[in-house]
N, C-alpha and C positions, 0 to 999 in steps of 0.2 A: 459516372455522372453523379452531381450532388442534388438529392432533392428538397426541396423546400420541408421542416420540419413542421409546418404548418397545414400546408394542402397536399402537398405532397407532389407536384407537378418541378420538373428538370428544370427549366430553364431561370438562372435566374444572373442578377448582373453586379460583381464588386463595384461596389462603391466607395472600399478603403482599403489598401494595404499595408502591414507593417512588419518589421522584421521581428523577429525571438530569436532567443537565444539557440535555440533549435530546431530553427523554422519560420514559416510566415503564416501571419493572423489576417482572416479575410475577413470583410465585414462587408459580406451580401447581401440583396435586395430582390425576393420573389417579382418574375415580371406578371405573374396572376395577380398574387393576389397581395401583393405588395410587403410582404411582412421580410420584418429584419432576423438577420440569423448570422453567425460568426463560424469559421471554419477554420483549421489549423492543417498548413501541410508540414509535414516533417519532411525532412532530411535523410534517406533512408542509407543505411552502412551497409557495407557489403551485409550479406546472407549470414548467419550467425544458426549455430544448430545445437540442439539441447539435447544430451545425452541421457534417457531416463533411468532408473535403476533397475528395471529392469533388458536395458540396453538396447530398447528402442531411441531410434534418432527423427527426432522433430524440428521444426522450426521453429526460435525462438519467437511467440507470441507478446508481446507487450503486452495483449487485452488480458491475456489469460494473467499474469502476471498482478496488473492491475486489479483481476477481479478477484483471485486470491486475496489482497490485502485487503480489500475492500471489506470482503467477508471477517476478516479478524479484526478488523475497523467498525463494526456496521456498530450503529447505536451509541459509541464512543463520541464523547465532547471535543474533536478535531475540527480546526477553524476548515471551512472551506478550501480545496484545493491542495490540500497537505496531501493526501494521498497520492494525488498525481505529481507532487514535487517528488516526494517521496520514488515514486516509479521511473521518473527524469534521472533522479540520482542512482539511482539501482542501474538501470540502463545504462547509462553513460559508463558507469563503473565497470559493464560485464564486457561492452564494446574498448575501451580501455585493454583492455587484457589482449588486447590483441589477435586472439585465437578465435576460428571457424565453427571449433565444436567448444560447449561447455555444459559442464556436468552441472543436473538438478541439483545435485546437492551445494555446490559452488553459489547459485540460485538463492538458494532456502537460505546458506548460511547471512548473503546480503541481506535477503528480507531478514530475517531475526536480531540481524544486530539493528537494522535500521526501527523495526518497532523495538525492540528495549529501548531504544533511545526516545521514542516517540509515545509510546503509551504500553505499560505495565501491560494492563487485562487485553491488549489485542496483542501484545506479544504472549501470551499466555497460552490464547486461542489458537494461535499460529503453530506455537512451539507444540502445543498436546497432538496436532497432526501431522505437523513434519516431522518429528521425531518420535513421532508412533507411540505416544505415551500406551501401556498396557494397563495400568491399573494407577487408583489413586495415591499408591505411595510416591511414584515417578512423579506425579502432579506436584504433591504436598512438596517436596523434596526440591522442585522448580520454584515452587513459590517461598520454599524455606531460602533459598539461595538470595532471591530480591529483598525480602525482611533484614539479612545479615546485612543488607548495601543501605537500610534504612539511613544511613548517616550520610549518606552521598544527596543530591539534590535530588527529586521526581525530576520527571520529564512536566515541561511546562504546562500548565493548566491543572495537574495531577495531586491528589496528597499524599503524602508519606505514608507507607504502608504500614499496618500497623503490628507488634510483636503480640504471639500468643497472649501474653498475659494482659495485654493491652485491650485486645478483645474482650476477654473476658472481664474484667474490669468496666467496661465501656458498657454490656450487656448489664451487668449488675446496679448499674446508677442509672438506666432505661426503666429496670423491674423497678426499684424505686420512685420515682418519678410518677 
């Protein structure tokens, strides 16, 4: 049952319907205490199971999923709602594949391509614990890699990241100043 996120009481009554792309949008009405509230059902795919590395099998969660990126997102200048397109596309992708079981790592590697593309420093955050960074050479060495791409576009809203000597250079006319 859906409770009202207001009072908190069950009952309450659609007073819109409408379809998504993967699923339908309710826009319901508390019979307490009258407050509006939006509700989304999905569409659910067969059962899909995530194979962990250490070869535990679970079910794939979407939340958990989402709350990962979140976490490498958090604080990040992402317009509204990108994170959950973001998770829509991740999803669809892993159900795509057609297979029952899929490996975490199969997982991680969607999520990391999809924040490179989306934002530098929460792909950064991401990549230092899915890939088990150990010490800061492995870090330096990740961030040395998106510097060489400096010539490629950022990801939208983003600025070009900037080379060693840039830094420092940049530091130097600060002390200045």
């Amino acid at each position: 049952m859906i409770s009202c996120p207001l009072c908190g009481n069950e009952d309450s009554k659609v007073i819109d319907s409408r379809s998504m792309d993967n699923g339908i949008r309710r826009r319901r009405q508390c019979i307490k205490c009258n407050g509006r509230f939006t509700t989304y059902e999905r569409i659910q795919s067969r059962n899909m199971y995530v194979i962990k590395k250490d070869g535990r099998r679970e079910e794939f969660d979407r939340d958990k999923l989402a709350l990962g990126i979140r976490k490498a997102c958090e604080k990040r200048p992402l317009p509204t709602g990108t994170i959950d397109k973001v998770v829509d596309i991740i999803e669809f992708e892993l159900y795509q594949m057609g297979k029952s079981e899929i490996s975490s790592m199969i997982i991680g590697d969607h999520v990391i391509d999809k924040l490179k593309e989306l934002d530098y420093i929460a792909y950064i955050r991401f990549a230092s614990v899915y890939r088990e960074f150990t010490d800061i050479t492995t870090l330096k060495e990740e961030v040395d890699t998106l510097i060489a791409k400096k010539g490629t576009t950022p990801p939208s809203g983003q600025l070009f990241l900037l080379s060693p000597e840039q830094l420092v250079s940049s530091a130097k006319n600060k002390r200045r100043k």
